[in-house]
C-alpha positions, 0 to 999 in steps of 0.5 A: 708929147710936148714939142715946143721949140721943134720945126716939122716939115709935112709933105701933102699937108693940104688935106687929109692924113697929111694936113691931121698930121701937121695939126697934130703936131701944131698941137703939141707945140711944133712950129709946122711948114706945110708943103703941097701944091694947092694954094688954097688948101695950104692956106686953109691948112696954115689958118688952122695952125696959126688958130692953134697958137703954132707958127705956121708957114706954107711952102708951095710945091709940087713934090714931084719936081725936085727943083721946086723940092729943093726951093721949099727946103731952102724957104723952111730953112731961111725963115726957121732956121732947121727943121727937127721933123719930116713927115714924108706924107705926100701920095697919090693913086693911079689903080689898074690892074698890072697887066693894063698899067701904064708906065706913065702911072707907073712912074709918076707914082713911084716918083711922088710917094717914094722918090720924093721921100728920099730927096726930102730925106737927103734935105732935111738930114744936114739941118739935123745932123748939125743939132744932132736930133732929127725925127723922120716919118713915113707915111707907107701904107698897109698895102705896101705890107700885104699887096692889093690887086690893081694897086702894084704901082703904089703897093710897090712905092710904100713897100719901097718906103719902109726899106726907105726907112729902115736903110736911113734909120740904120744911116743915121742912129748914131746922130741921134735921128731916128727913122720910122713909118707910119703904116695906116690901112683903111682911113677916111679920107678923100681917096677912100669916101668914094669907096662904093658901097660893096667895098666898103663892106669887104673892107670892114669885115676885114678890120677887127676893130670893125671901123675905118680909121680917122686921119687923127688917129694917124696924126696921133702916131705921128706926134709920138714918133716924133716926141722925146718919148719915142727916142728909142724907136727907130727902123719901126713900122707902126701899124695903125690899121685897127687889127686889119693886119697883124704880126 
């Protein structure tokens, strides 16, 4: 999956599934913008690329201030000229269960994990409009597909994704951009290593492949989406939940 020559832009690139994905993509010769609001962490994020032979640039922002969005776009765009690649990854969690949610957590992760999608979709689509090549990517979520008790906030904002893309994939196929979702399940990452014991077990025995999965695996999904060898795959959610849900 060589991508040399290509530009991608990774939403919540300083930790996790996000800064796997834009290693991964540095790793297949993409020059990588990497957006987050923490300083520091995009920092040590831009480090490893650049240590990988990649350009690396770092867009500070909070992704969900539409403002700050807006100036992260334009600073990609004057020092790299396009961008080829979007992986919309940033998310967060506020857990409770519906009847003690609170519309505040409501909101605000509607706001991060799906609205600020669709407004770095909107700036990202003119750059591959005029080159007539784009790859977007979502990173939605296997509880977006089957529901989680105390999670309707962000069960709704990644089910809300997936018709995100398929909606844009069918908007803008005829340019030559496809528009796919990376659906991972249980990963090993910061929000679910504090997982206690218990749960961790009720998940496992949930999994066929009887593991969590690694952010590198989903680092490896994104690099194919976004490669000329997926040029026709578009509207397609990719699970990558070791078999926790089929069909």
């Amino acid at each position: 999956m060589n991508l040399s020559g290509r530009i991608a832009l990774v939403t919540g690139a300083s930790q996790g599934i996000g800064r796997a994905c834009a290693r991964r993509l540095a790793i297949c010769g993409a020059s990588v913008a990497v957006v987050a609001r923490n300083r520091q962490k995009l920092d040590e994020a831009a480090a490893e690329i650049s240590a990988l032979g990649a350009r690396a640039l770092i867009a500070c922002a909070d992704i969900e201030n539409e403002e700050e969005i807006k100036a992260a776009f334009a600073s990609v765009l004057a020092q790299f000229g396009k961008i080829d690649i979007l992986v919309n990854n940033a998310g967060i969690t506020r857990d409770q269960l519906i009847m003690r949610l609170k519309r505040a957590d409501w909101d605000r992760v509607l706001q991060t994990n799906l609205t600020s999608a669709y407004l770095c979709t909107q700036h990202a689509i003119p750059s591959m409009l005029k080159q007539r090549w784009g790859r977007i990517i979502n990173i939605a979520s296997v509880f977006g597909q089957m529901g989680q008790a105390g999670q309707a906030n962000y069960a709704s904002s990644k089910a809300g994704l997936i018709g995100l893309t398929m909606a844009v994939a069918r908007e803008v196929g005829s340019r030559n951009i496809t528009c796919n979702a990376v659906s991972p399940g249980f990963i090993e990452t910061a929000m679910t290593s504090g997982l206690a014991p218990e749960l961790r077990a009720k998940a496992l025995a949930m999994i066929p492949l009887g593991r969590i999965g690694t952010v590198d695996e989903v680092g490896h999904s994104v690099a194919f989406l976004a490669s000329e060898e997926a040029g026709y795959i578009t509207g397609h959610v990719l699970n990558v939940n070791g078999g926790m849900l089929m069909g």
